[in-house]
N, C-alpha and C positions, 0 to 999 in steps of 0.2 A: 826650688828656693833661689839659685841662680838666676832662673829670668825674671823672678820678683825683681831683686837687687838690680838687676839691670836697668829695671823698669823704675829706679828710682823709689821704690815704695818697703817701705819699714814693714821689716817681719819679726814677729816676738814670735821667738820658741818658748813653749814651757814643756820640758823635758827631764827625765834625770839617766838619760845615752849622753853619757859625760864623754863618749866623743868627739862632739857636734859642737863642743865648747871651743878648741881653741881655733874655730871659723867664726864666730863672733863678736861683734868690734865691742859688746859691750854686755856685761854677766852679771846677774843681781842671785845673789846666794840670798836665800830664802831660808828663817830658820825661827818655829816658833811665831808665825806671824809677823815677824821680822825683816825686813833687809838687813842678814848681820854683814855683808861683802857687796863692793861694788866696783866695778872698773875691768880692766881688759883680762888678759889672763894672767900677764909679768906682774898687772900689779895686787893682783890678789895672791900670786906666788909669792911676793915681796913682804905682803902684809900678812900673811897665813902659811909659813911654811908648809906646815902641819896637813893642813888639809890639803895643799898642793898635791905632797904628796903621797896622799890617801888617793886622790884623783888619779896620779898616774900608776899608781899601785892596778886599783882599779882598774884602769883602762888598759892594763897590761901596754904599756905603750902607744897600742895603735887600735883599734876595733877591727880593721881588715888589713890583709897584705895587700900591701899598694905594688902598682908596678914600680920594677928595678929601675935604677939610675938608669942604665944602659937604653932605655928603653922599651927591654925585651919585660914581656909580663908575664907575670908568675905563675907557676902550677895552678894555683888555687884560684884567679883570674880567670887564665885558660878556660878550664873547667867551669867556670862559673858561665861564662860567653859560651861554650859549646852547649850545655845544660839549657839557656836559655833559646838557644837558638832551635835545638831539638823539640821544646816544648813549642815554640811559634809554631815550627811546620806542622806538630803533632797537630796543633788545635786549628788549622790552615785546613790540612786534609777531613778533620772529623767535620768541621764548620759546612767542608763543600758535600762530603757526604749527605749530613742531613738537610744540607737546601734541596740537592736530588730526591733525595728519599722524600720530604716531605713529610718525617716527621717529628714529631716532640718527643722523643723518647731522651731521657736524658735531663729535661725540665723539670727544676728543682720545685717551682712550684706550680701545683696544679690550679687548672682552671676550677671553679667552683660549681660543685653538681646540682641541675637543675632538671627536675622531671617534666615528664610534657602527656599531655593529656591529662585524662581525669586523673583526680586525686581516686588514688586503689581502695578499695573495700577494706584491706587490711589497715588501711591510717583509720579509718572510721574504729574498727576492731580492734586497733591500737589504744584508740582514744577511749572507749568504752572501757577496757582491761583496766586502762589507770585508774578508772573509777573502781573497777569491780562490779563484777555481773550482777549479783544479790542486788545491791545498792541500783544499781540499773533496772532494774528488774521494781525494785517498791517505787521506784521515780515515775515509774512507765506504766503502774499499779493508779497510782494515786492522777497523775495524767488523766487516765480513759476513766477515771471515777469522775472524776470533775466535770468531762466533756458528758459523759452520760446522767453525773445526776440535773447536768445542767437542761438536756433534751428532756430527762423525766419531768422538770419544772414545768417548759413549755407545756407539753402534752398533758398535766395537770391541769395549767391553768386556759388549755384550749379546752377539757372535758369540764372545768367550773364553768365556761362561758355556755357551755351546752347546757348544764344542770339550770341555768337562769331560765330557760325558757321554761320550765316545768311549774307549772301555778301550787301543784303538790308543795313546794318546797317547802321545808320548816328550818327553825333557828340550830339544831341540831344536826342538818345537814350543813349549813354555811360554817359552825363551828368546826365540824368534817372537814370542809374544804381549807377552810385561814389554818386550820391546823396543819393540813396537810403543806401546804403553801411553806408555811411558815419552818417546818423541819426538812423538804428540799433545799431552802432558801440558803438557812444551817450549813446542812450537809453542802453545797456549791464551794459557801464562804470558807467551811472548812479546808476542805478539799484543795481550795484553789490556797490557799493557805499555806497548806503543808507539802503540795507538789512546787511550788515555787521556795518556800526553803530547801527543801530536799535538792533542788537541781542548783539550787547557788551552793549548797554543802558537796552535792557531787562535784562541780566544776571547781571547787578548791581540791577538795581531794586527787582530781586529775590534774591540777596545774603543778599540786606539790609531787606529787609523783613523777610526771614528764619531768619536767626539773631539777628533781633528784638523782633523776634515772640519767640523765645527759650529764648532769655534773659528776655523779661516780665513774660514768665513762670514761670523760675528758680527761680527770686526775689519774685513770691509769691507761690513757690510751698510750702508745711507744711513742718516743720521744722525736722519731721520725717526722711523727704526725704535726709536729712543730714546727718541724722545720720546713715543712712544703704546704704549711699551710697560713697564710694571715692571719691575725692577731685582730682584722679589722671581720672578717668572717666569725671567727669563735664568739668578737662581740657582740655581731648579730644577732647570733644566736640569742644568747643571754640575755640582750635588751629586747631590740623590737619584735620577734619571734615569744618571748617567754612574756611581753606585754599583750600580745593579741588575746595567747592564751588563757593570762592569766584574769584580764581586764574584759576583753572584747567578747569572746568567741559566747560567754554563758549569756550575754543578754540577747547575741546574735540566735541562740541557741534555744530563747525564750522567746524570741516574736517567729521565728520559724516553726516548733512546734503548738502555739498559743493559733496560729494562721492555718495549720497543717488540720489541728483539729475542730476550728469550727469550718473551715471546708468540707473535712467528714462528715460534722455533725447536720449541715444541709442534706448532702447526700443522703445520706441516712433515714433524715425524716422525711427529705421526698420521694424514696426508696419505701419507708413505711407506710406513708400515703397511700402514692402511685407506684407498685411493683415495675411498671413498663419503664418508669423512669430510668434506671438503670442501663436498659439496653439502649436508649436514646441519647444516653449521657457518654456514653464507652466512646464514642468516636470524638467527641469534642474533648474528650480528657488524653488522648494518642497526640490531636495537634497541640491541646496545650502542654506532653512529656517534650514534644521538639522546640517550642518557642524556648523552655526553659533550657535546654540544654543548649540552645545556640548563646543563650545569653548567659549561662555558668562559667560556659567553654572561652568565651571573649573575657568576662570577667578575670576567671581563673588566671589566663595567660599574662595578664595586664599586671596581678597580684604577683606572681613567679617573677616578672621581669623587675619591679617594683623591690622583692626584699632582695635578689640578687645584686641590684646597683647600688643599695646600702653598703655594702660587704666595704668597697673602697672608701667612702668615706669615713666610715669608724676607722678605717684602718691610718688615713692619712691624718687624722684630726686625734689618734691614738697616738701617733709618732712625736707632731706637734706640740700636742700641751703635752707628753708624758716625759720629755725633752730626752727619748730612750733615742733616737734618731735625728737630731736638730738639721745635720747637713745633709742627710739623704732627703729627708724634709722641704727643705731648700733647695738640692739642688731638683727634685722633681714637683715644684710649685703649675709648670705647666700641666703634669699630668693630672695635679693636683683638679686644677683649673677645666681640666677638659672632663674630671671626671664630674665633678660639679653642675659642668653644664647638663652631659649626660645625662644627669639626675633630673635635671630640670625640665629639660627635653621629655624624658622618660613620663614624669608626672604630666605636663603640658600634654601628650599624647595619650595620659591613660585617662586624662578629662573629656578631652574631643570625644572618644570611642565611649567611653562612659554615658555622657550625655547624650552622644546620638543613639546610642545600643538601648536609653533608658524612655528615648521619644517612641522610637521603634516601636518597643515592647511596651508602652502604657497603650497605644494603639489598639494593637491585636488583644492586648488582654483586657482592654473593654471592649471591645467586639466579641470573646469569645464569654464574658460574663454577660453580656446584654443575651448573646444566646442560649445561654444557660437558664436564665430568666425565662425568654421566650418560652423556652420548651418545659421547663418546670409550670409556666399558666399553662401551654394546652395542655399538658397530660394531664393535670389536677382538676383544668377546667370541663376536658372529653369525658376523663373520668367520671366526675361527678354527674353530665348531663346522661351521658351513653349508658352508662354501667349501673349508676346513682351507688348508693350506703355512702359515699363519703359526707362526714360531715364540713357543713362550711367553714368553720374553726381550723380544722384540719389545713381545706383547702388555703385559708390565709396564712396559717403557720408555716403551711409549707412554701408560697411564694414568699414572703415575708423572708426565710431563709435565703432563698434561690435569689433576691434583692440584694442579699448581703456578700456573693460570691463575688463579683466583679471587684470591692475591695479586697477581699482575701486572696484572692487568686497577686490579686499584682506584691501581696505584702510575702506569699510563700514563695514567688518567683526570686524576690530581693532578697529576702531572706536566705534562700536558698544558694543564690550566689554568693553572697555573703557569708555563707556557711563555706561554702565550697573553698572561695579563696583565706579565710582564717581557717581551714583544715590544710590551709598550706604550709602555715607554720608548724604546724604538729606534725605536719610530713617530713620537714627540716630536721626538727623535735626528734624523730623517731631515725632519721639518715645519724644524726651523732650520738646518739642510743645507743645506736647497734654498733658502732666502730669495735674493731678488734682490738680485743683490752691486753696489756701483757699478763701472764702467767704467774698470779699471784703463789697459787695455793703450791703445798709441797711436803714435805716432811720435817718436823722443828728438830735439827742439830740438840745437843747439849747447848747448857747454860754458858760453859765456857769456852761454847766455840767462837773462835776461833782460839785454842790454847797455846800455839806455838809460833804459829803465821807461817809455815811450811804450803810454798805455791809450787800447784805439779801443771806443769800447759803441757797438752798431749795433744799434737795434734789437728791443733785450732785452726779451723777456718769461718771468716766471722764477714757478712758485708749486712750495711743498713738497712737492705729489701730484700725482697724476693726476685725482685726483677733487675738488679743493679748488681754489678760484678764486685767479686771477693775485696775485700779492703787488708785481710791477713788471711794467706793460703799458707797450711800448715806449718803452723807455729807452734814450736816443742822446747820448752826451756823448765828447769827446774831449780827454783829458787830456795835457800834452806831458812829455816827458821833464823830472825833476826839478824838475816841479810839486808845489807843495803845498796840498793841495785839502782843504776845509771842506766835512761832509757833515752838513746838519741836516734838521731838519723836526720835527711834531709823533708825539706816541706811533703807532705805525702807520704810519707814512709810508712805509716800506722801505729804513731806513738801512742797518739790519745785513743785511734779505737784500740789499743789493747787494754786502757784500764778501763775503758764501757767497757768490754767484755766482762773484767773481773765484774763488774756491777750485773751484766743480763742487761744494758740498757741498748746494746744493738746485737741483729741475729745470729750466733752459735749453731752455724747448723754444719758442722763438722767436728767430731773432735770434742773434748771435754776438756775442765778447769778443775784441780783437787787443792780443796785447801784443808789441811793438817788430814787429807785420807776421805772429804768428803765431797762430791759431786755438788758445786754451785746450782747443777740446772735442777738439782733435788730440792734445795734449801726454798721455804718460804718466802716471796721477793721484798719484802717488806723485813725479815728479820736477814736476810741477806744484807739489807743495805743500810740496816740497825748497826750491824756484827762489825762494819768498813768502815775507815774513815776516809776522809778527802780533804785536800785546800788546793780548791779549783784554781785554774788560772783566774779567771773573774769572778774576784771576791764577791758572793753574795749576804747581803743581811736582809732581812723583814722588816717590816713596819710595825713597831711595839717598842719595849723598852730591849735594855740589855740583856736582864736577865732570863728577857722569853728566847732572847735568840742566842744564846750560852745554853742556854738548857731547858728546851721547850716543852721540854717533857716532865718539868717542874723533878724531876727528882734526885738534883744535888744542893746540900747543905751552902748556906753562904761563906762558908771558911773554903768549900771544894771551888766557887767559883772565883771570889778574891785570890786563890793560891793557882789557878789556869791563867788569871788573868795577870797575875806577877810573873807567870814564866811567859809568858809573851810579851813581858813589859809594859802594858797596859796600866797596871795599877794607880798611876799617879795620875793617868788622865783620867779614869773612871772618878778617879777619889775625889780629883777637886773637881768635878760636875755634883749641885747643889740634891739629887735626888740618887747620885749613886747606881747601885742597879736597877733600878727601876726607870732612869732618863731614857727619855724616849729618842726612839731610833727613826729617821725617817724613810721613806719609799727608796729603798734601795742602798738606803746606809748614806743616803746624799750630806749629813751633817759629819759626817769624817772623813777624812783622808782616803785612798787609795790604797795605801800602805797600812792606815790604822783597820780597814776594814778589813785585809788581809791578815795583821793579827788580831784579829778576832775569829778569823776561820782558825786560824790556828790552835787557840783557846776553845775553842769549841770541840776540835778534833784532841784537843788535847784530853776535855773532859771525856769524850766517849771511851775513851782507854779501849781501843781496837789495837790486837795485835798486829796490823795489815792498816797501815797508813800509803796514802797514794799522793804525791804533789804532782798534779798535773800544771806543770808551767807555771808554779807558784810565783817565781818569780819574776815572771817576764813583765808585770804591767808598775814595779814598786822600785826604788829608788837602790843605792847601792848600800844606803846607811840601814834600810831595813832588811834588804837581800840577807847583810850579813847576819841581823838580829836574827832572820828565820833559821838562816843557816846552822846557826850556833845553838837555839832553842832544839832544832829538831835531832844534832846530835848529842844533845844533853839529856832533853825531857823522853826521847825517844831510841835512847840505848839501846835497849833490850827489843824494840819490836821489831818486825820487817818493813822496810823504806823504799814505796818504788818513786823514783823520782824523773818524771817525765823536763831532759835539759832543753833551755832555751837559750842561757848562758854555759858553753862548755864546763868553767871554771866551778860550777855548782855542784857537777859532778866528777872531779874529778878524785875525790877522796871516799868513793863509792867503795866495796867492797867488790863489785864488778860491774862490768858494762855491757847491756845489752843495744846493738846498734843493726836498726832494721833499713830496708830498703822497698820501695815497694811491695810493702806487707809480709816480708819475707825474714827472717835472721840470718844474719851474713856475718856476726861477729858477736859470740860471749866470753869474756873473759874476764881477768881483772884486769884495770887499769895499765900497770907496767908493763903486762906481757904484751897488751897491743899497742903499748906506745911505744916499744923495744923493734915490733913488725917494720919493715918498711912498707909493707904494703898494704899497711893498718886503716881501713878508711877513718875509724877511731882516731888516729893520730893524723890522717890530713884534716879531720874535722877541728879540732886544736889547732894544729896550725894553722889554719884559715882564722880563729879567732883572734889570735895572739895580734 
């Protein structure tokens, strides 16, 4: 802020760290929409005793121990410059370590997984399953009916063309035949009919499945997974991944087997024909398995690199408009810009290789259907001279077929790749499928569990991974029912993951948590985090009105939600909005306050009526005038329960019934309040004096 100022350039603070106030030249007290104060700091003291001094009540004097007159700086200075100083080398050494080593270990987010080669048998088996077998099975039924009564038609009407020769013939044969005609004809239309619903009813049933099946995932994958993973990746998923499938993949899915089977259906009849066809045909069908697969393989890879380069866009253009990010947004416009291009570049090169892979291959694959022809006439036509019985019906039906290979061949080759690369997305589909879900199931507690709030930690050693070191190594404290318990320490210490622990929301894999005599890792994870309440540091609300997010689970009366919402003090604001409970809330509570959004977490945690309420840093993001409102509700409305209250402001905790004060992940001091501010050696009490 200083080299702003220097720099001549005007800085508006909006703050309520009533510190930071008497450094500048000029204060606008905001109140109600209002400027109700305006001018330096003397003269808002002048004009507002009152609130002056509220302000230096508040501010206990000073925010931090400054250095002495003398010069010399203080304990808590010292410490602060030795602390920071230990931290540089620390991250000096680790930094050069892994440029040595060479690796990423330690990267919070990961690169994003991309397979290589073919798409596995099992995404095919995947994709199928979502349909279900049966239903696969009638699709695949009615398929080879269609192609086969469609061959019976031909060979019908190549055996009517024979019957004309015969001067015998009478009006009761011809009826014979228009009859017969006419109920294959039926039977095709049918057929082709009801396998093409069938496979648009299967291919909804598999899109709603994959996507059902990813989204139960996702809602209980660990919350780790959020944190090392994009927001611009998950969208992936969901959009252009669950559009291929849902949109693309069944028509892709319709011209490749519609191509697959009258290619067979050639085969077949000049297999029926001419038996030696067969043997003469095996070697031209080997080089046309490698043309296709050189041209899957190039496909494929062009599509894999294609939705991976997606991933950053959703993700910066999710930051963007979702204004969740505005300045990181901003300040990485270039990466933004380079990623863009990439994109462009990416598509630019999967056209070049497209187009040329698609010259290529129209090439060979009429060269290999002109051959296919070739050798469908001689064998049909050797046959016929050398061996004779064939009739010439036959012989044309069957060239007539083998004429039509050279388009099929090119439309199962495309097709085919086309299959291959939208079976990419179902490969994505099925990688966040399978993610490792947390540990729902478990034994349901009593109705009134929790009945006392009595927390036993035995123990605890708890870190985020498996691969990532402890964040709390045994940690043993036993809290009593309707205790109210102070949780401080320095940045790192393990305040907040000790209450995800009481939640199960990061790994416990030492040691156990008992609340009123019962094992948390027992309890159902879902009525575990029913049973708890919380008022997070960042107030969260949903999108709906009020009374979805007061009680989403529709089951308190409108007098239980007006009476949570008057002990948070709420009441007057809800009341004069023209729809009451029902005003709608926007994308993250955007139409209220900071502070107003924070008592409403508290009104909400008031309704769950949890014996075990947790304030993780509630107050850290809200002003001094609601600090105090929370402060006062939760020792009024929350008498009788157990209060863990993770401090950001000392002063919050200071009328705690004890203090718990950790150090890296460790406990280092329980007690009450007076006995360790009596200590000289109290870190509890140099953490106080440092605030004062």
């Amino acid at each position: 802020m200083n080299l702003l100022i220097k720099n001549n350039q005007t800085v508006i603070l909006v703050t309520h760290q009533l510190q930071y106030l008497q450094e500048a030249d000029k204060i606008l007290v905001m109140q109600d929409g209002r400027i109700k104060h305006q001018g330096t700091m003397e003269e808002i003291a002048e004009a507002d005793p009152t609130l002056y001094n509220s302000w230096k009540e508040a501010i206990n004097y000073v925010s931090e121990v400054e250095a002495d007159p003398s010069g010399n700086e203080s304990e808590s200075e010292t410490e602060r410059k030795k602390l920071k100083r230990q931290i540089s080398r620390q991250m000096t050494v680790e930094e050069e370590e892994k440029k040595k080593a060479g690796s990423e270990e330690g990267k919070l987010i990961e690169k994003e997984e991309m397979e290589r080669g073919s798409v596995s048998y099992r995404v095919y088996l995947y994709y199928l399953g979502a349909i279900t077998y049966p239903v696969v099975l009638i699709v695949t039924f009615f398929i080879l009916s269609q192609s086969g009564i469609r061959i019976g038609t031909n060979f019908w009407l190549s055996k009517w063309s024979e019957s004309n020769l015969d001067p015998n013939a009478t009006n009761d044969d011809l009826t014979y035949w228009i009859g017969g005609y006419a109920g294959l004809s039926f039977g095709t239309i049918a057929a082709q009919l009801i396998a093409s619903a069938l496979l648009v009813f299967s291919s909804l049933i598999a899109a709603k499945s994959l996507h059902l099946a990813m989204l139960h995932t996702i809602i209980r994958v660990p919350m780790r997974f959020f944190d090392t993973t994009p927001i611009g990746r998950i969208i992936n998923r969901f959009s252009n991944d669950t559009q291929i499938v849902d949109m693309k993949l069944i028509n892709t899915l319709n011209g490749l087997l519609g191509s697959m089977m009258n290619c067979l259906s050639a085969i077949v009849v000049n297999a029926v024909v001419t038996p030696i066809f067969l043997a003469i045909v095996f070697p031209v069908a080997v080089a046309y398995i490698f043309l296709q697969k050189y041209f899957i393989t190039t496909s494929r890879e062009l599509q894999r690199l294609d939705s991976v380069s997606k991933s950053p866009v959703f993700a910066y253009f999710s930051e963007t408009l979702g204004g969740l990010a505005t300045i990181r947004a901003y300040n990485s416009q270039k990466t933004f810009y380079r990623t863009i291009m990439e994109r462009i570049n990416v598509n630019n090169t999967a056209y070049l290789y497209l187009q040329t892979a698609n010259r290529w291959l129209a090439a060979r694959l009429d060269f290999i259907g002109a051959l296919v022809v070739l050798l469908a006439g001689l064998t049909t036509t050797i046959s016929a001279v050398v061996f004779g019985g064939v009739p010439a019906s036959e012989v044309g039906l069957a060239i007539s077929y083998a004429l039509q290979v050279s388009g099929y061949l090119n439309w199962v080759v495309r097709s085919a790749a086309d299959t291959e690369m939208q079976m990419n997305a179902v490969e994505r589909v099925k990688y966040y499928s399978s993610l490792k879900r947390e540990q729902y199931e478990g034994l349901e507690p009593p109705l009134n569990w929790p009945h006392r709030g009595q927390i036993s930690i035995d123990n605890v050693s708890v870190r985020y991974a498996a691969d990532l070191d402890p964040v709390l190594q045994e940690v043993s404290v036993n809290i009593q029912a309707g205790e109210k318990v102070g949780i401080c320490g320095r940045t790192g210490s393990g305040k907040s993951s000790l209450t995800l622990a009481l939640f199960r929301i990061i790994d416990i894999f030492r040691g156990r948590i008992l609340i009123d005599g019962i094992d948390v890792a027992t309890v159902p994870l879902t009525t575990l985090r029913q049973r708890l309440a919380i008022i997070p540091q960042d107030p969260v609300l949903f999108t709906g009105t009020i009374r979805r997010n007061l009680d989403p689970e529709e089951k308190r009366t409108d007098q239980q939600l007006w009476q949570a919402l008057e002990i948070a003090q709420l009441k007057d604001v809800v009341g004069n909005l023209e729809e009451g409970l029902e005003s709608k809330v926007t994308e993250g509570g955007e139409n209220y306050s900071v502070g107003q959004r924070q008592l409403f977490c508290l009104a909400r945690a008031f309704l769950r009526d949890s014996q075990v309420l947790i304030m993780d840093e509630a107050t850290a993001s809200i002003d001094m005038q609601t600090d105090q409102i929370l402060q006062d509700v939760v020792a009024s409305a929350f008498a009788d329960k157990t209060v863990l209250t993770i401090a950001h402001r000392i002063a919050t905790i200071l009328n705690s019934d004890s203090i718990l004060v950790l150090s890296d992940g460790r406990v280092i001091e329980y007690d009450s309040p007076d006995n360790l501010l009596a200590r000289e050696d109290s870190v509890f009490a140099s953490l106080v004096k440092g605030s004062q």
